[in-house]
N, C-alpha and C positions, 0 to 999 in steps of 0.2 A: 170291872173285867169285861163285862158286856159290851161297852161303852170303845173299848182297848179292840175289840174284836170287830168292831163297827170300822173303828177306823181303819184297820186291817182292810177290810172288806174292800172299804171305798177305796184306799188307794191301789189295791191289786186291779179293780175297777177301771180306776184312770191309766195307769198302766196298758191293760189289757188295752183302752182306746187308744194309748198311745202309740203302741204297738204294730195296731191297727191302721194309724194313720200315716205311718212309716214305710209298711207294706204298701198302701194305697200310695202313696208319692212313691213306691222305686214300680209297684207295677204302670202306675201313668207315665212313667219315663219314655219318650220319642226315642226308636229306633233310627239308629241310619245305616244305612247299607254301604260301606266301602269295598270293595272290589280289592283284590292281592294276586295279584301276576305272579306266578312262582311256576318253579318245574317242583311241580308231584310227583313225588316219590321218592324225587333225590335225595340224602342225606340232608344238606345243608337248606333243602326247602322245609325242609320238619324242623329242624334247628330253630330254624326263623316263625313259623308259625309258632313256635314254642314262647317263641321270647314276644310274641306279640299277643299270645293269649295269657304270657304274666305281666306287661304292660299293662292290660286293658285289666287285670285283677288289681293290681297295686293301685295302678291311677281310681277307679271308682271307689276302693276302700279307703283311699284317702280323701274324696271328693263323692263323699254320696250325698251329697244335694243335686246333684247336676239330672238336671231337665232331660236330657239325650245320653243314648245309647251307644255305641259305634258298633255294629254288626260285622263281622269281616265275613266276604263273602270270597272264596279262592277260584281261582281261572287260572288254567294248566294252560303255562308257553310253551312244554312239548320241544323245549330247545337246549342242547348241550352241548359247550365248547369244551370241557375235556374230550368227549367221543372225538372233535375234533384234531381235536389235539395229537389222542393216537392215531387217525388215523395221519396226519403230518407225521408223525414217528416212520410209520408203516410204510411212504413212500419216501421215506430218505431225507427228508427235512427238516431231520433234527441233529443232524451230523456237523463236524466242522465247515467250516464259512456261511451258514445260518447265524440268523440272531432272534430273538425271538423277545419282542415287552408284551406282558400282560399288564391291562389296566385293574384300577383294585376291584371292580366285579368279578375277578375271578382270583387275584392275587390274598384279598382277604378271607379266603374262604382254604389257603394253603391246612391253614391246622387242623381241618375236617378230613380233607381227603386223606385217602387210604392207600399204599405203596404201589398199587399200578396206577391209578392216576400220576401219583409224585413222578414215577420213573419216565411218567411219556415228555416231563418237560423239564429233565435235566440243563441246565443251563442257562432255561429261561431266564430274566432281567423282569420282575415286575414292581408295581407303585402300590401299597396299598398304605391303608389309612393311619396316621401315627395316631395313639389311643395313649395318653398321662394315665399315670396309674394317680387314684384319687379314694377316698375312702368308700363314696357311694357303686365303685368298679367291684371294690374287694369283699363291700358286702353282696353285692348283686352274683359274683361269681361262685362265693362258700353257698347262697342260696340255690343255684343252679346244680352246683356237685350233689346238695343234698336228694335235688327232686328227680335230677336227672342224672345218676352218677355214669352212666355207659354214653351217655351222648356229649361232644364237644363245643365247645362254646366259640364263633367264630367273630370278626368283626362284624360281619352282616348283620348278624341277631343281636347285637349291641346298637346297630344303626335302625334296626326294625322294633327295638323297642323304645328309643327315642324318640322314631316318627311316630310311631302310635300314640304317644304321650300327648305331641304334639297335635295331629288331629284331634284329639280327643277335645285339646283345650282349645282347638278353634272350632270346633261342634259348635263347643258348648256357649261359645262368646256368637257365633253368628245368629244365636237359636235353631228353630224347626221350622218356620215359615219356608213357603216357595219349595217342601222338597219334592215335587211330582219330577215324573222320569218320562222323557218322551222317549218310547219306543221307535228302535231304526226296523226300517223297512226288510225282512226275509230278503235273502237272497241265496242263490244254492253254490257251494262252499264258501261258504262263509264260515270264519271261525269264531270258536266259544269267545274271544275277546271283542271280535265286530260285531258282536249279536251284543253288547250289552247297551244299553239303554242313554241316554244325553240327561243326565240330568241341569234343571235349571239352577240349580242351588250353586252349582260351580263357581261363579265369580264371587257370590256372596263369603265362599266359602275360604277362596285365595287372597281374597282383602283379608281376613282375618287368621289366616294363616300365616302372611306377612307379618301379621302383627306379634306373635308369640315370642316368648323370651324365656327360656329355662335351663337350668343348669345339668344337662344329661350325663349317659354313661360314657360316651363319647368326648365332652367337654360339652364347651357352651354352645347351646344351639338358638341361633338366631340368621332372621334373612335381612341381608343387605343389599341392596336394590332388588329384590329379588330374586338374588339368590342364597346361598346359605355361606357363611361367614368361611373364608380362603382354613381351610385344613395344612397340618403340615401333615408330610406325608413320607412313607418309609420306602426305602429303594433295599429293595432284596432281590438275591440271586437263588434258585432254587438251585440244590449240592445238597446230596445221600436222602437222607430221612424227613428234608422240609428247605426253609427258606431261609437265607445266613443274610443279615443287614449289614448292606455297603455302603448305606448315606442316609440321608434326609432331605428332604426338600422344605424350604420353609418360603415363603413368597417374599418377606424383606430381601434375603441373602443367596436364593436361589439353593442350589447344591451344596450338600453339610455333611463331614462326617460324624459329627455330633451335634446331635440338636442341643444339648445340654451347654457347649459351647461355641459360642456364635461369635467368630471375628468381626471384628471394628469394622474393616474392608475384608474383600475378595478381590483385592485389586492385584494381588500376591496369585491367585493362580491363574497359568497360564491354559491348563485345558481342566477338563470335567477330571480326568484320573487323579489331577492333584485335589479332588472336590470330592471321591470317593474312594473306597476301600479295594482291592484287585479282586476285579470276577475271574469267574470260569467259564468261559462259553460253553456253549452246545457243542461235544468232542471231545470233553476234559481239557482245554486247548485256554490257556490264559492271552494269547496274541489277540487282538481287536483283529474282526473279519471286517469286512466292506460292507457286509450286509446287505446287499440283492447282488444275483448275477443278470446280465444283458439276458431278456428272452430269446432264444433263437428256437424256439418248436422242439427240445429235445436234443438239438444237432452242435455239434462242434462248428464253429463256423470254419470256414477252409478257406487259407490266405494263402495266394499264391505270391511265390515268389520269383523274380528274374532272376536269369540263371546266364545271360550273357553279359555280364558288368564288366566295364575296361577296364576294371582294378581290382583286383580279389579283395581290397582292403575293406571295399564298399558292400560288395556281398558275393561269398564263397557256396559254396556248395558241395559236399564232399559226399561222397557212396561208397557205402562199405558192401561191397557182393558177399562178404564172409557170412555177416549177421544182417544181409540184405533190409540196411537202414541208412540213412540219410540226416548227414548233419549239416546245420544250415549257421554260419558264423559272416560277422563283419559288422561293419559300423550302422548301416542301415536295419540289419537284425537285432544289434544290440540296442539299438536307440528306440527301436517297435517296441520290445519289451520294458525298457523304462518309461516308456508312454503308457503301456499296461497297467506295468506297478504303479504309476500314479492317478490312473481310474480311479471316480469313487465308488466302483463297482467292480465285480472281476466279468472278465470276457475269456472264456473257452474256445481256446483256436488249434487248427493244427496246420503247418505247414507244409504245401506243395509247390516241387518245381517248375516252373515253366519254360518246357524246351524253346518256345517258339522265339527266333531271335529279331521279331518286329515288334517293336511297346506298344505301337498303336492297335494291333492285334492283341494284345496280352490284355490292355486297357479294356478294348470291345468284350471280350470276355465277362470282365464285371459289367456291364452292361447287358450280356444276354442271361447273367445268373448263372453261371457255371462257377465262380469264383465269388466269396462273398468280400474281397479285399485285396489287395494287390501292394506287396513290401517289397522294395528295391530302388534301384537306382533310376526312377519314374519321375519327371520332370512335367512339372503343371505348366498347364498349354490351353489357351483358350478355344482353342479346335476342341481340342479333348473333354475341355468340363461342360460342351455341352450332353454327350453323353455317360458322364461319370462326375462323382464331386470327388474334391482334395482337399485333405485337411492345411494346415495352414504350411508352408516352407518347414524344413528342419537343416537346410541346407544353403551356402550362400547361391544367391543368383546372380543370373547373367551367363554368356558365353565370352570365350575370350580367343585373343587371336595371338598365337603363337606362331614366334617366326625363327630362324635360326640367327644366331649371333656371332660374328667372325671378327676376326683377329684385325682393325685395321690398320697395325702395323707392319711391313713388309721387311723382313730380318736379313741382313745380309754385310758383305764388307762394309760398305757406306751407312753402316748403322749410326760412327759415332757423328755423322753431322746432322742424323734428326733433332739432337736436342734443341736446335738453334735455327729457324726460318733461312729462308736464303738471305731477306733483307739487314736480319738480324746478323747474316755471318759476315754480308758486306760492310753494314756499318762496326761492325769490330773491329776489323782491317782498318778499314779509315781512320779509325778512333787509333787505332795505336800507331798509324803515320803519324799523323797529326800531334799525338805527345810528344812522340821523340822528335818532330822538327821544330816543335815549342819549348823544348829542353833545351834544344842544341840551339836556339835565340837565344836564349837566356842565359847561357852557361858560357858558349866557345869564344866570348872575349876574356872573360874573368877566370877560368876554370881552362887549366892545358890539358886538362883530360878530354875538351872537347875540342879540341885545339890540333894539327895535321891537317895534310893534303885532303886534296875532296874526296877521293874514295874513303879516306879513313873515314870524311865524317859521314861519309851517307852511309857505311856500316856502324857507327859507333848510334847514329839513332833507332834503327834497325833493333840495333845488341840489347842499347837501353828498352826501350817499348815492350820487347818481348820479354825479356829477363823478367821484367817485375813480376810474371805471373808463377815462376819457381822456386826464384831466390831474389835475393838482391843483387841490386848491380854493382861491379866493382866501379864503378868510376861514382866520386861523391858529387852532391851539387851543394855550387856555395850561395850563389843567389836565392833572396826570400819569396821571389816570386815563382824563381823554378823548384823550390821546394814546396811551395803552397801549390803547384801543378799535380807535383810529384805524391803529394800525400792526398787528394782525390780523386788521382789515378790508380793508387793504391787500394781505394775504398772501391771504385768501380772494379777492379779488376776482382775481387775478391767474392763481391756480389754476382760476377760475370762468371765466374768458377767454379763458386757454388752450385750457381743452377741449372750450369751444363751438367757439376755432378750427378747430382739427384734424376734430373729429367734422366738422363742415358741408364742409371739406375733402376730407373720405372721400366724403360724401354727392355732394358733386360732380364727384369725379373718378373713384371706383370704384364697378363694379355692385355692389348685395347681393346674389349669385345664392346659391340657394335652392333646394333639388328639391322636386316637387310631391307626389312619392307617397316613402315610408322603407321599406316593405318588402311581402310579396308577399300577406299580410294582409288590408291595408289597400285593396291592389286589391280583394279577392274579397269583402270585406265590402260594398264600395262596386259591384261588378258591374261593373265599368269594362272594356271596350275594351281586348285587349292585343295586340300582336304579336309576330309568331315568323319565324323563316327559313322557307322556304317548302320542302319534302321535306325538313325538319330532323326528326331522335326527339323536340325539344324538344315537339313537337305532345304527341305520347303524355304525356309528364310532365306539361302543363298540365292534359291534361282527365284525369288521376291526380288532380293536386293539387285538382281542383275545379272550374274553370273551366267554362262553358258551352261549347257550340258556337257561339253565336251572337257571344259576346264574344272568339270567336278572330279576327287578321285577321292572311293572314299576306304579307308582302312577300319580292320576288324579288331588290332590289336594293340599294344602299345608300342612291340617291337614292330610292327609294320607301318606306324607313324613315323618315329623315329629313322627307319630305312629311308621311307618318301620324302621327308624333309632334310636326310643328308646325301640326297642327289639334286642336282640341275634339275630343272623342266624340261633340258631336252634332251636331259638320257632316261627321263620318266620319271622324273622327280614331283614334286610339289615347292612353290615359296611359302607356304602357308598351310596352317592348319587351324582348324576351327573345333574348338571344347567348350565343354559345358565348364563354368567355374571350378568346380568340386574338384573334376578331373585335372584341371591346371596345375594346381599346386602338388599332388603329385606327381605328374608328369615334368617338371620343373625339377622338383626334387630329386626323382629318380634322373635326370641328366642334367650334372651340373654345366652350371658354364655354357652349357651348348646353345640352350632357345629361350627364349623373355618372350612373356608375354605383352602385348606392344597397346592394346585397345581392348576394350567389351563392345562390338558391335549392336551385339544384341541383347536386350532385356528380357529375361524370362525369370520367373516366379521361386525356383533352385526345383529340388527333391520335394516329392509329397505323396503321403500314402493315399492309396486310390481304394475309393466306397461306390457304391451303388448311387444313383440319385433317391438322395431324399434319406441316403440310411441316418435312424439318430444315433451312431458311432461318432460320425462326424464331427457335430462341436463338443462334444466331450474329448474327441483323441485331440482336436484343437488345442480345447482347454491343456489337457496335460501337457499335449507339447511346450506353452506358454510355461507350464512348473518347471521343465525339464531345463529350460533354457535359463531360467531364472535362477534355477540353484549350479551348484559345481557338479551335477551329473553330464551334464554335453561337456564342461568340460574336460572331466575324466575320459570321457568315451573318446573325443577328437584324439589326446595326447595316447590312448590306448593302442588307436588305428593307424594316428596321422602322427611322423615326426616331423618336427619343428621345423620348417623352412632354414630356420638360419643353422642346424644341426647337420640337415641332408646337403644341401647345398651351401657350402661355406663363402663369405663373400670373397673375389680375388681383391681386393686390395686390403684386405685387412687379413687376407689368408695366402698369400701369392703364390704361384705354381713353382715347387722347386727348383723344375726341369723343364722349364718354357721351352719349344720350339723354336730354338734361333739358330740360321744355317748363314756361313758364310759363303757361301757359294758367287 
């Protein structure tokens, strides 16, 4: 019994040493100091210390051999982007045509915050971290509800006790050698995170950090060149109480509405909507906004608009004195805002008229900044862009030269011998002597029909020759050679009847229209009378090209073109008129039949909307214009404003004037 109690004794003994020496190895354990960046006081910064002070319980209970310690030392960043957030609410930021992505530093932390946070970022689009549910998640979280049943568990504090894990186990693999801290130099404000110390252990400490490989609450956590192995990650939309998942991101496949299944290809969607679930923007508003607008300081930008276009079709201008407001309509208005719409931004404008009826005044305008842009019927001109830029044409170019076109058939008794030259009408004649005295050779020995005194026979070839083109003649032919006369006489005469028909046909039912002048030559040679738009550049060109001042005349309107070009030059008329292309073809239109355009003398650039020098409007209304023209919007807008040349003006020979102009007189 003694003996029983002896042993007793000694092994409580060894125990107690053992005990002892256990204690001695966890208090010899090396300290290291890491440092934790967090906002103090926040919800989710307590979360996260939370889950870092059971990191560092789990890992040393499961590893208490390890030599080192990890000390977490906290340093307040004193930094919050929800405050921010509302305060973007507060000044109207969070409304429709806003968009707003959060990255997952803020995005994962949605299931902590509390309903005025959630409300300031209605509509927000953010990434946060996609988390596999796994068995070592569901134990970690039943233990969490236990210890902490009023606080929420977020991704963060699932990311913060992984890394702690992970530091822990590169501590412990780098050893305690090398850990001195050089102290940075005081400086005055300097913050609690610049004030901390350089330690040298650093590199030692990143090799072997690199190295670590373990299976976390996150997934697998391992670095690949350096950095940590590609996440897939969850696309949420914030809507009511929290965040609703619209996709997945996975790095093979890009954009996912199920991670769980992953197509073969993505060669099948055409954009991201077909790659995710419908959001809600910021405004309750499911339409995709643009997502920035142009800066302009606060200000609407203010487009002026010309208000003396020679065509209303181009741009109108209407004022209502009743509800003292102003509607601005036509092709040039309508085509500005399809160039809008196809911004990839929006631009806030508002339109004003411009009485002044000189462009290159209007132009100078944007130039001194009274006008931030200039819509209308504004023609790019190299004078002009040195003080102003133009976006690209949206109109054809060139000017052209309109002349009037007259009838040059002159209608009267003697109509029916136009169809047939003089020489043409003399060798007819000849032609049908000559058969019937070929007939009457042939015939007046064999044949008593041709047979009688001499006047019978000089009337019976007469009778024959001309009869064939009627009737037939009564008298028959028997000879084979006056019959072989007789029948491509017949073919000739036939051919010869026809096309008097037709021609005298044409002569009577369609004008010969004809223009007066063929090119810009012919004017200057001859000094003639021209006209121009009236505060058009075209002035400048003509007295370039030559032109007098005296032979300029210039009209205001289209009915005061059409006046000047259907007089003479010397009852005050004009031979000519000078437009811009665009203008031609409805001015054409609008008078059919009357004036052709004959030449484009001049080259210029068409329509283009006018910017400041250097605005970056510029090549983006460019850009659009190039979509504009590439899809069926220009064409919609032309056939809206502009009808079809061959509708307005029908062609006369395929359309012939009912009631031509033919006087016997």
């Amino acid at each position: 019994m003694k003996r029983e109690n002896n042993l007793v004794l000694i092994l409580v003994f060894f125990i107690i040493i053992l005990l002892m020496q256990v204690g001695k190895a966890q208090n010899t354990a090396t300290d290291v100091k890491v440092g934790i960046v967090t906002d103090v006081g926040m919800v989710y910064s307590k979360m996260t210390l939370l889950c870092i002070n059971m990191s560092l319980s789990d890992f040393y209970s499961s590893h208490p051999e390890t030599e080192t310690r990890l000390v977490p030392t906290i340093v307040d960043s004193k930094n919050d982007v929800v405050i921010a957030a509302a305060v973007a609410k507060e000044i109207g930021m969070m409304k429709q045509g806003y968009v707003w992505i959060l990255t997952n530093a803020i995005t994962d932390d949605l299931s902590i915050m509390n309903e005025t946070e959630i409300d300031t970022i209605q509509g927000v689009v953010g990434v946060k971290t996609y988390v596999p549910r796994s068995e070592e998640l569901d134990t970690f979280r039943s233990r969490w509800k236990k210890r902490f049943p009023i606080s929420d568990l977020s991704v963060n504090g699932l990311w913060a006790y992984d890394a702690t894990t992970a530091l822990a186990l590169a501590i412990e693999e780098a050893g305690t050698s090398n850990l001195t801290t050089v102290k940075t130099v005081a400086m005055r404000n300097m913050s609690e995170l610049q004030g901390l110390g350089v330690s040298q252990y650093g590199p030692k400490l990143l090799q072997a950090l690199t190295r670590v490989r373990f299976k976390g609450l996150v997934g697998d956590f391992q670095f690949i060149k350096g950095e940590l192995q590609p996440s897939v990650f969850e696309i949420v939309n914030v809507n009511g109480h929290g965040g609703r998942t619209i996709g997945f991101w996975v790095e093979e496949h890009g954009l996912l509405k199920n991670v769980e299944k992953k197509p073969a290809t993505t060669a099948t969607f055409s954009s991201w909507q077909d790659r995710l679930r419908p959001i809600i923007w910021p405004g309750d508003t499911t339409s995709v906004t643009k997502g920035w607008e142009i800066p302009t300081n606060g200000k609407r930008l203010q487009i002026g608009v010309t208000v003396g276009a020679l065509f209303p079709q181009f741009v109108k201008v209407t004022r209502n004195h009743i509800t003292n407001s102003t509607t601005f309509s036509g092709f040039c208005i309508d085509y500005f805002e399809a160039v809008i719409q196809a911004m990839p931004y929006d631009v806030s404008y508002d339109f004003i008229p411009l009485e002044d009826d000189d462009y290159d005044t209007l132009i100078y305008q944007v130039y001194l900044g009274k006008y931030d842009a200039v819509v209308g019927d504004t023609t790019i001109g190299a004078n002009r862009s040195m003080y102003v830029d133009f976006s690209l044409p949206y109109t054809p170019s060139g000017v052209g030269l309109v002349v009037p076109v007259k009838d040059s058939v002159k209608r009267g008794s003697t109509i029916f011998l136009m169809p047939l030259t003089l020489e043409l009408w003399l060798i007819s004649l000849l032609s049908f002597l000559i058969i019937g005295l070929v007939v009457w050779v042939l015939e007046h020995r064999v044949n008593p029909n041709f047979d009688g005194p001499g006047k019978y026979h000089l009337s019976t070839i007469f009778w024959f020759s001309f009869s064939i083109m009627v009737f037939a003649p009564r008298e028959r032919v028997l000879s084979f050679w006056a019959r072989l006369v007789v029948i491509i006489w017949y073919f000739l005469v036939l051919v010869l009847t026809q096309s008097y028909t037709a021609s005298l046909a044409s002569l009577l039912t369609s004008q010969q229209l004809h223009p007066t002048i063929t090119n810009i030559n012919s004017l200057l040679a001859k000094g003639e009378a021209v006209g121009y738009q009236r505060s058009s550049f075209i002035l400048g060109r003509l007295k370039e090209s030559g032109f007098s001042e005296g032979s300029l005349v210039p009209f205001g309107s289209v009915e005061n073109c059409d006046e000047l070009l259907s007089k003479e030059p010397a009852e005050g008329g004009i031979s000519a008129a000078f437009l811009e292309i665009p203008y031609v073809r409805l001015f054409l239109g609008q008078y059919c039949n009357t004036y052709k355009m004959v030449q484009t003398p001049f080259k210029v650039d068409g329509f283009g909307f006018v910017f400041p020098l250097g605005s970056p409007l510029v090549a983006d209304v460019s850009r659009a214009i190039l979509k504009v023209e590439e899809s069926n919007k220009a064409t919609q807008l032309e056939n809206a404003w502009f009808k079809p040349i061959e509708e307005s003006c029908p062609d006369p020979l395929t359309n012939p004037d009912p009631n031509p102009s033919v006087s016997f007189r």
